[in-house]
C-alpha positions in Angstrom: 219.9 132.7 77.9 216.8 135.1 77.9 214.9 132.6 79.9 217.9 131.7 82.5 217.9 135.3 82.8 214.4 136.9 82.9 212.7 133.3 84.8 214.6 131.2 86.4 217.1 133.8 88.1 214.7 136.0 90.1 212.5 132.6 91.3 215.9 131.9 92.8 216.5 134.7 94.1 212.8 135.2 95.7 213.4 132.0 97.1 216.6 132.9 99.1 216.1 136.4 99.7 215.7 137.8 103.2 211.9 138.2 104.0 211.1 142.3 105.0 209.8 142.4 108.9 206.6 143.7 109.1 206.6 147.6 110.6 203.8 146.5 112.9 205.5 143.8 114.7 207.4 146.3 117.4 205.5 149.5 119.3 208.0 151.9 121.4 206.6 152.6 124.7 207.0 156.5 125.0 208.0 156.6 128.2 210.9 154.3 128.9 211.5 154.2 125.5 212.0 150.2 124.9 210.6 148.3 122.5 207.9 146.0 122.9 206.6 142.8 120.8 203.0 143.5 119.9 202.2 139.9 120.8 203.6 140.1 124.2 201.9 144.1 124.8 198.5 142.3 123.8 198.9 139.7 126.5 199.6 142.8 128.8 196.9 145.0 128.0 198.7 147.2 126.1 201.0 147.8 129.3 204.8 148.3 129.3 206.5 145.4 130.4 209.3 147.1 131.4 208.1 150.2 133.1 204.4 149.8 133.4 203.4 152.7 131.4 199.6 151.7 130.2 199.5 152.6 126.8 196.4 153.3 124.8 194.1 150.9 124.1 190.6 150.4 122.2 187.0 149.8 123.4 187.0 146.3 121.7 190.1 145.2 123.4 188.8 146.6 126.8 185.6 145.0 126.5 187.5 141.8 125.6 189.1 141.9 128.9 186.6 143.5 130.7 183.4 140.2 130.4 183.7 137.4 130.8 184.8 135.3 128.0 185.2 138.3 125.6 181.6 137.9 124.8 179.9 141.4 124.7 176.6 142.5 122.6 176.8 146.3 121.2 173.9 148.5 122.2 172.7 150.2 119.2 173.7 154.2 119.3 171.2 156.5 117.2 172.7 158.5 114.2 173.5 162.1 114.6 173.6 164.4 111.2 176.6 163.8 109.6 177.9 167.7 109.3 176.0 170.1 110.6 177.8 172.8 109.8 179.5 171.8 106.9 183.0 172.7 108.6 185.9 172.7 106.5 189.7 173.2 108.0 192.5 171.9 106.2 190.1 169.0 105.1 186.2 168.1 105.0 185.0 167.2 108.2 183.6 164.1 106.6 186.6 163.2 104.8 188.1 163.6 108.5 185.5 161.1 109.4 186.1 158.4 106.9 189.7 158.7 107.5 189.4 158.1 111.6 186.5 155.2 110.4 189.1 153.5 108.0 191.5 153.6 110.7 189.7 152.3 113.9 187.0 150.6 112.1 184.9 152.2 114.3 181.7 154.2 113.2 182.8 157.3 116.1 184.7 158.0 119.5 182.9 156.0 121.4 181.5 152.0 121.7 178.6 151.0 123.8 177.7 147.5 125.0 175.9 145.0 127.4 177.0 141.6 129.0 178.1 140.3 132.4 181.2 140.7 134.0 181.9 138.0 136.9 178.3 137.1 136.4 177.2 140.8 136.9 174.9 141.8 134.1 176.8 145.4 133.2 176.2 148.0 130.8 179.7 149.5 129.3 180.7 152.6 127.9 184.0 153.0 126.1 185.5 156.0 124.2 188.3 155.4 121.3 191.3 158.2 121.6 192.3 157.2 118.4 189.0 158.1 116.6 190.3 162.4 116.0 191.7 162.4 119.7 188.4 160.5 121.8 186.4 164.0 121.0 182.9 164.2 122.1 180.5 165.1 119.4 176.9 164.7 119.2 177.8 161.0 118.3 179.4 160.4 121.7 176.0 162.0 123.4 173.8 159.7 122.2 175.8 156.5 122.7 176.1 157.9 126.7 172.0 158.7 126.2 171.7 154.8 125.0 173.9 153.5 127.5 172.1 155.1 130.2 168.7 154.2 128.5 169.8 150.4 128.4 171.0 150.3 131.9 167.3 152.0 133.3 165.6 149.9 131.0 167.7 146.2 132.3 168.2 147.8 135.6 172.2 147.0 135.3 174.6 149.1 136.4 177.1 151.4 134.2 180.7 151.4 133.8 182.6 154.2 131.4 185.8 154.3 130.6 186.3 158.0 129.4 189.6 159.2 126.9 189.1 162.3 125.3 190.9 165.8 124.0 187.7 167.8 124.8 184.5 168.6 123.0 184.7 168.6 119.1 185.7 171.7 116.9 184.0 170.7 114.3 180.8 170.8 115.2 181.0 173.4 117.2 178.3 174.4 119.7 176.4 171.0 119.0 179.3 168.9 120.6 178.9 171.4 123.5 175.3 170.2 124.1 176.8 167.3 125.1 177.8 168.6 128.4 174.1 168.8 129.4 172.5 166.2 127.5 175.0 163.8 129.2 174.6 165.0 133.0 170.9 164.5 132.1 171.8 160.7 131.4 173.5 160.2 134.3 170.6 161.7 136.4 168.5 158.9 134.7 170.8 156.5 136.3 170.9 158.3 139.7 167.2 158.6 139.4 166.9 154.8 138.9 169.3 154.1 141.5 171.6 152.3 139.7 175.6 152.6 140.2 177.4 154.9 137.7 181.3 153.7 137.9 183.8 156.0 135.7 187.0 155.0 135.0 189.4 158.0 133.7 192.0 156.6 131.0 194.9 159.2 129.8 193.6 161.8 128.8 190.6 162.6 129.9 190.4 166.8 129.5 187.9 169.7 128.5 184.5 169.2 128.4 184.2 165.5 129.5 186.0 166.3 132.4 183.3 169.1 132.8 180.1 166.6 132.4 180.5 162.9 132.6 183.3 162.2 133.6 183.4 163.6 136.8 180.1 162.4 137.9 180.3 158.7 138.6 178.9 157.5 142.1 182.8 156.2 141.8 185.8 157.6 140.6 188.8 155.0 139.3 191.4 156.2 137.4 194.5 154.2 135.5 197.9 155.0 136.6 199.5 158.5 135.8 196.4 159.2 133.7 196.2 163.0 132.6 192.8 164.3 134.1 191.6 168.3 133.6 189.6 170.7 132.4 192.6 173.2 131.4 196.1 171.5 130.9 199.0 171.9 132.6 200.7 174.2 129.9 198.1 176.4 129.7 197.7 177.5 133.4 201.2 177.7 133.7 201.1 180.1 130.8 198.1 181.8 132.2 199.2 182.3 135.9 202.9 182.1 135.7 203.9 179.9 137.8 205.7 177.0 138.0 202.7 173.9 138.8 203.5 171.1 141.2 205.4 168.0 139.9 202.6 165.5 138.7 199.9 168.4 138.7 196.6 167.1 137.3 197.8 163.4 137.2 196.4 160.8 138.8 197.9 159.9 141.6 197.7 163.5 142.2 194.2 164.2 142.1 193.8 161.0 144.4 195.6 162.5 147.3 193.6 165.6 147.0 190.2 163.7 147.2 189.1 164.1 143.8 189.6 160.1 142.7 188.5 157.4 145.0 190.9 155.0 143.2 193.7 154.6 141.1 194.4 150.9 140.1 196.4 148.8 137.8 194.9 148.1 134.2 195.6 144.0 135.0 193.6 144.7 138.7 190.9 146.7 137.2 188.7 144.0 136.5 188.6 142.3 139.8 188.5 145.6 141.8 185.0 146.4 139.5 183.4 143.2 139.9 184.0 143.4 143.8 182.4 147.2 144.2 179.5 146.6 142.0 178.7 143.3 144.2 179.2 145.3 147.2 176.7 148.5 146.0 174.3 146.0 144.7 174.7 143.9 148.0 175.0 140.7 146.1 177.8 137.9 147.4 181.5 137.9 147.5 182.8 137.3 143.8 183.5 133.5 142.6 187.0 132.9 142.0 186.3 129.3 140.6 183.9 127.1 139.8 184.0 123.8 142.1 182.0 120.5 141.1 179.4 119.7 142.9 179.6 118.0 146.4 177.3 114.8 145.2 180.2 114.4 142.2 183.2 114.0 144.7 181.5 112.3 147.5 180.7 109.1 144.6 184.3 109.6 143.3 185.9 109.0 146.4 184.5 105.5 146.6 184.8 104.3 143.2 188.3 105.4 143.4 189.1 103.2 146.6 187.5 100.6 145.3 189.8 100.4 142.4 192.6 100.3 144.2 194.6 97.7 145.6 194.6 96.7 149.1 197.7 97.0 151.3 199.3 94.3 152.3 199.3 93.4 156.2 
């Protein structure tokens, strides 16, 4: 009875109970509120299906979509010191680091790599807002400083796509250094007179709005993307007044000439491939490959041959 009872009973009933559903499986969009299939949000870009609300999404997905078969190399970014100023909040600022890193899987905020995107040799840029909010420490510097290193060095243009909270707390002064150490960079580029395309993501605020971010050759923005220095709360705190509806978004900061685009995440790739071809006066993109004219002219023959002759 003891073996009916401790064996044989729960391998039945692990056979026929109800299997638990992942947690993973669904994501809410937070603006319509409906939820989407993970599989089917991946196929999207990580935009609602229902409303078009582009949700966040990581370097390494971006790059995927962004060259051309997926297939990217990662430029090496130099190691800062890991805490400077042996800040402490609530937690370690390195235990807040190997938390973001177990998370993402990424070493900081921000991913740099090289490959070709319609057969464009590029340099990208891409900052993670999941790694503690996109925030620009020293880190983030000197993966811009390689970047823009890399691209002089190849002679390729540069593309970032910027998300970030501001400059970070935790180290203080350092991660404000940024600001000039980056516009420094992107004199390089200037210098070198090669393109510098940024492309804001939500949110891009504080101090990479104050360096970087701003400074592209070109300005492209995603839809309804949150872009400023100050947010909305605070100045309407600070002057008391009620702001405009869709202050500091996108769209917004497009009519009053600070954006020279806003497009679609699913466009965003074409639209990039055909300005980069246009500043570096190269052809029209390729939307296809076609064989060549020697293979069709001897296939059209061989083909007639084969077939049967009509009768009279």
């Amino acid at each position: 009875m003891n073996w009916i009872t401790n064996y044989v009973r729960p391998r039945i009933n692990s056979l026929f109970s109800r299997r638990e559903v992942p947690e993973n499986l669904w994501t809410k969009c937070p603006e319509c509120g409906n939820m989407l299939f993970h599989r089917e949000l991946a196929d999207n870009l990580n935009v609602c299906t229902h409303c078009d609300h582009h949700l966040a999404i990581t370097p390494r997905e971006r790059f995927a979509a962004l060259f051309d078969g997926g297939v990217f190399n990662e430029v090496k970014v130099p190691e800062p010191v890991a805490d400077p100023l042996q800040f402490r909040d609530q937690k370690k600022y390195p235990d807040r680091m190997k938390a973001s890193q177990k998370s993402t899987g990424e070493k900081d905020a921000m991913l740099v790599a090289e490959g070709e995107m319609g057969r464009t040799p590029i340099v990208a840029a891409a900052q993670d807002f999941s790694f503690m909010g996109g925030s620009m420490g020293m880190y983030v510097g000197n993966a811009i400083i390689a970047a823009a290193e890399r691209a002089v060095k190849l002679k390729r243009p540069l593309i970032l796509f910027s998300a970030a909270g501001g400059a970070r707390m935790q180290e203080g002064i350092l991660s404000l250094m940024q600001m000039p150490r980056t516009t420094v960079a992107v004199q390089m580029l200037k210098e070198a007179k090669l393109p510098y395309i940024v492309v804001l993501t939500h949110p891009t605020t504080g101090g990479v709005t104050a360096s970087y971010a701003m400074l592209g050759d070109i300005q492209i923005a995603e839809p309804n993307a949150l872009i400023c220095f100050a947010g909305p709360r605070v100045i309407e705190q600070t002057i008391r007044e009620k702001l405009p509806e869709g202050f500091q978004r996108a769209e917004y900061l497009l009519e009053h000439g600070m954006l020279d685009r806003v497009t679609h995440r699913k466009k965003l790739r074409e639209e990039l491939i055909s300005i980069l071809r246009m500043v570096l006066r190269q052809p029209a993109p390729i939307a296809a490959d076609l064989p060549a004219p020697g293979s069709i002219a001897t296939a059209v023959p061989e083909a007639a041959a084969e077939a049967p002759a009509k009768p009279a």
